[in-house]
C-alpha positions in Angstrom: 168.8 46.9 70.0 167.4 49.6 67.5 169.2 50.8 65.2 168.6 54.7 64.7 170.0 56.8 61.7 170.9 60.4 62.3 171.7 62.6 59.7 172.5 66.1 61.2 175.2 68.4 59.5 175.3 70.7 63.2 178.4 68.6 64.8 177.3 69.6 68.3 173.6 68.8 67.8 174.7 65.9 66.6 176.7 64.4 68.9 174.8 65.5 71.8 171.7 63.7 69.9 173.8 60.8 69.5 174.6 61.0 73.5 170.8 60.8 74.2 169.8 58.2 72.0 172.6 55.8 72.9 172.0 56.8 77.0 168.9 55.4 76.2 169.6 52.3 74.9 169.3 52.8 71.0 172.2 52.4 69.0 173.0 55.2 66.8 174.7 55.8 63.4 175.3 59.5 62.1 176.1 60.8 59.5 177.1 64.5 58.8 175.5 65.1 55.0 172.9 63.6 53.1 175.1 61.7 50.8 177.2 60.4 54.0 173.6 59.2 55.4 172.4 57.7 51.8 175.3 55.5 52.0 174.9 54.3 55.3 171.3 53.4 55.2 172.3 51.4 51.9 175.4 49.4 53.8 172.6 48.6 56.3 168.9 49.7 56.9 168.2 51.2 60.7 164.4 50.8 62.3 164.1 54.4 62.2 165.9 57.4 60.6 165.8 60.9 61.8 167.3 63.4 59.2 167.6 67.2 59.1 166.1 69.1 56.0 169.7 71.1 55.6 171.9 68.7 54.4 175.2 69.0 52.5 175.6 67.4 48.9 172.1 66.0 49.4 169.5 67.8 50.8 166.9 66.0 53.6 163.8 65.7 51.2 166.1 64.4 48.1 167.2 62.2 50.9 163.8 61.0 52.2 162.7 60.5 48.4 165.8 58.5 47.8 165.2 56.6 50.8 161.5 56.0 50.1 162.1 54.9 46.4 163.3 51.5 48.3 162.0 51.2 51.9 159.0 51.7 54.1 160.9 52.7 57.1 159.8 55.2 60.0 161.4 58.6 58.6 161.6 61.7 61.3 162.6 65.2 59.3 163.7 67.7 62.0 164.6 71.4 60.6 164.7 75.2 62.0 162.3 76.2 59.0 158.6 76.0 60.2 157.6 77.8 56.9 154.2 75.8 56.0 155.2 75.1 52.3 158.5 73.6 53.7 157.0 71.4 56.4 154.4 69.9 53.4 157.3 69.5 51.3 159.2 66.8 53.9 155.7 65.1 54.5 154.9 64.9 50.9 158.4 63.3 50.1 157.6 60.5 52.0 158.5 61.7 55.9 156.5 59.9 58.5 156.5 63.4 60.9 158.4 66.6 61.1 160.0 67.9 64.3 161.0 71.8 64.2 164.0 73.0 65.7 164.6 73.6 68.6 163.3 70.1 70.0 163.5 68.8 73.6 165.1 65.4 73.7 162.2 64.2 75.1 159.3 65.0 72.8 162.5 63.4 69.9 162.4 60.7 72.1 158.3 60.4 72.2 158.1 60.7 67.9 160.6 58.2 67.7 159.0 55.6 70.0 155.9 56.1 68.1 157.1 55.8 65.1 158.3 52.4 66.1 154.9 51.7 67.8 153.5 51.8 64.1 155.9 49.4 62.6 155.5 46.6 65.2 151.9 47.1 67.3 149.6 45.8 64.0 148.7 42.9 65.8 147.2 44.6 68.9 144.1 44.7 67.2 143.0 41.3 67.2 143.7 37.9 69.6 147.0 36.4 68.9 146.8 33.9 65.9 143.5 35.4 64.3 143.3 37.2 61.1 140.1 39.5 60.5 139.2 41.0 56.9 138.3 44.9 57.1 136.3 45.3 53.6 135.1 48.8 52.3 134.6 48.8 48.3 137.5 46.7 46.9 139.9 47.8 49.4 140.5 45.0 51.8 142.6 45.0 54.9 144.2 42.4 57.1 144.2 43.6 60.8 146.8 40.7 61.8 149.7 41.5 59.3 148.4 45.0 58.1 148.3 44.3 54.1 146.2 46.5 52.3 144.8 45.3 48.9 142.8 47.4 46.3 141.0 45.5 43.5 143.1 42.7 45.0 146.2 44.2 44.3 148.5 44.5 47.5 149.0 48.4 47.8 152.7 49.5 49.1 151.9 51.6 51.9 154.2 53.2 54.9 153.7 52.0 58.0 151.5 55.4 59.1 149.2 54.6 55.9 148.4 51.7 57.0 147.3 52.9 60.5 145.4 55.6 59.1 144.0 53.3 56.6 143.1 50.6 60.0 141.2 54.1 62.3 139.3 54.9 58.9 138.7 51.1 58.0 137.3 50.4 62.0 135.3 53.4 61.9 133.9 53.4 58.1 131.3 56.8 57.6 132.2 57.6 61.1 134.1 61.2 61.0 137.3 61.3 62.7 138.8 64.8 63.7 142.7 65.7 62.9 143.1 65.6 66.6 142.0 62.3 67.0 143.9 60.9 63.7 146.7 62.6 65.7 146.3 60.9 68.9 146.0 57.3 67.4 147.8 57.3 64.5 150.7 59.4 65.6 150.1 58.6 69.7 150.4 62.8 70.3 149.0 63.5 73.8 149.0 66.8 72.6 147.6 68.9 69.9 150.7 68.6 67.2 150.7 70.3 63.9 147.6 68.8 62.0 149.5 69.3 58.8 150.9 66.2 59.1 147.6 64.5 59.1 146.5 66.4 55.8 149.3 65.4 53.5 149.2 61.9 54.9 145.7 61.8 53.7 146.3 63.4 50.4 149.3 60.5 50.2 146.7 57.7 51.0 143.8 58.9 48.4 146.3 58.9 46.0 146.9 55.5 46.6 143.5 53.9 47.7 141.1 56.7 45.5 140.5 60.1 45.8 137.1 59.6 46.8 137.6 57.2 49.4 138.2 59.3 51.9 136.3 62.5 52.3 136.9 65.3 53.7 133.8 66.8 56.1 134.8 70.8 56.5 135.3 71.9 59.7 135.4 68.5 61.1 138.1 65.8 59.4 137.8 62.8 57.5 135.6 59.8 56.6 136.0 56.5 55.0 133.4 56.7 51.9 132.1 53.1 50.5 
C-alpha cells in the first residue's frame, strides 16, 4: 500500500484530504505542522509527501529543504499563494510540483499518481532485462535503472531530473517545448503552469552544466553536446 505524507495545518482540509486518499486505497499519515511532519518522515519515509507552504514551527519550503537534504522522494507543495516568486521558491527548494489552493481531489489525485509514475516506470523504456547507455559529452545515462553519471561520477538527481534528463537524452539537439516537457515528464494532459519546468531546468544545469541544456527563445529547451 503507499504510504502518503500530508502535512496540512487546516484541520478540515486535512482530514477530508486524509478521507480521499485513504477511500482510495493509499494509506495516509498527517501531520498538522512542519516540525510534526519532519518527525514523521524521519520515524519512517512515505512514497510520496504532499506538504502545504504555511506550516507552523517549520514552514513548507524549510520543510522540503530539510527533507531533500536526505531523500529523493516525490514532494507535492500545495498553498493558497499563487504569487510567482512563491511558487519558484517551493520548486527551487527541491518540490517535485506545486498545487495552488483551492484543488479538486481529483487533479491531487492525478499529481500524485504521477509523481509515483516517475519513481517506478524507468524501465518502460527498454525490454525487460536490457540496459542501454544514453551518451551526450560525459554525461552518461542508464535507461534500465535511471543512473546518471557526469565525468563518471554518479550525479544525485530527483526522480523528475532524471526523466527530464531521459526526454532530453532520447531527443539530443532536438527542441522540446514546456508543454511537451509537461506532458511527459509531469504526465499533464493539460497545459499546467510551465514554471515548474523552468526551475527544474535551472535545478538540472546546475547539476549536469549550464551549457548543456539550452534554452531556444520562444520555443524550450535542447540537449547541447
Amino acid at each position: 500500500m503507499t504510504d502518503v505524507l500530508l502535512v496540512e495545518d487546516d484541520p478540515l482540509l486535512r482530514e477530508a484530504t486524509q478521507l480521499t486518499l485513504e477511500r482510495y486505497g493509499y494509506q495516509v499519515r498527517t501531520a498538522s505542522d512542519g516540525l510534526t511532519g519532519l518527525a514523521r518522515f524521519r520515524d519512517r519515509a512515505p512514497d510520496v509527501a504532499v506538504l502545504d507552504v504555511m506550516l507552523p514551527h517549520l514552514d513548507g519550503v524549510s520543510l522540503v529543504r530539510r527533507i531533500r537534504e536526505v531523500s529523493r522522494l516525490p514532494l507535492l507543495m500545495v498553498s493558497a499563494r499563487t504569487d510567482p516568486v512563491d511558487v519558484v521558491l517551493g520548486l527551487e527548494a527541491g518540490a517535485d510540483d506545486y498545487i495552488t489552493k483551492p484543488y479538486d481531489i481529483p487533479v491531487l489525485l492525478a499529481r500524485i499518481r504521477a509523481a509515483l509514475r516517475r519513481t517506478t516506470d524507468f524501465t518502460q523504456h527498454t525490454p525487460q532485462g536490457e540496459e542501454t547507455l544514453l551518451s551526450f559529452g560525459d554525461i552518461t545515462l542508464n535507461t534500465a535503472s535511471m543512473e546518471v553519471h557526469r565525468a563518471g561520477r554518479l550525479l544525485e538527481l530527483t526522480p523528475t531530473e532524471r526523466r527530464l534528463v531521459l526526454e532530453f537524452a532520447a531527443q539530443p539537439g532536438v527542441v522540446l517545448s514546456r508543454i511537451t516537457l509537461l506532458e511527459r515528464v509531469w504526465d499533464y494532459a493539460w497545459g499546467g503552469d510551465t514554471r515548474v519546468v523552468d526551475v527544474h531546468v535551472q535545478r538540472l544545469r546546475a547539476k549536469i552544466g549550464r551549457g548543456r541544456v539550452v534554452t531556444v527563445r520562444g520555443f524550450g529547451y535542447k540537449l547541447a553536446p
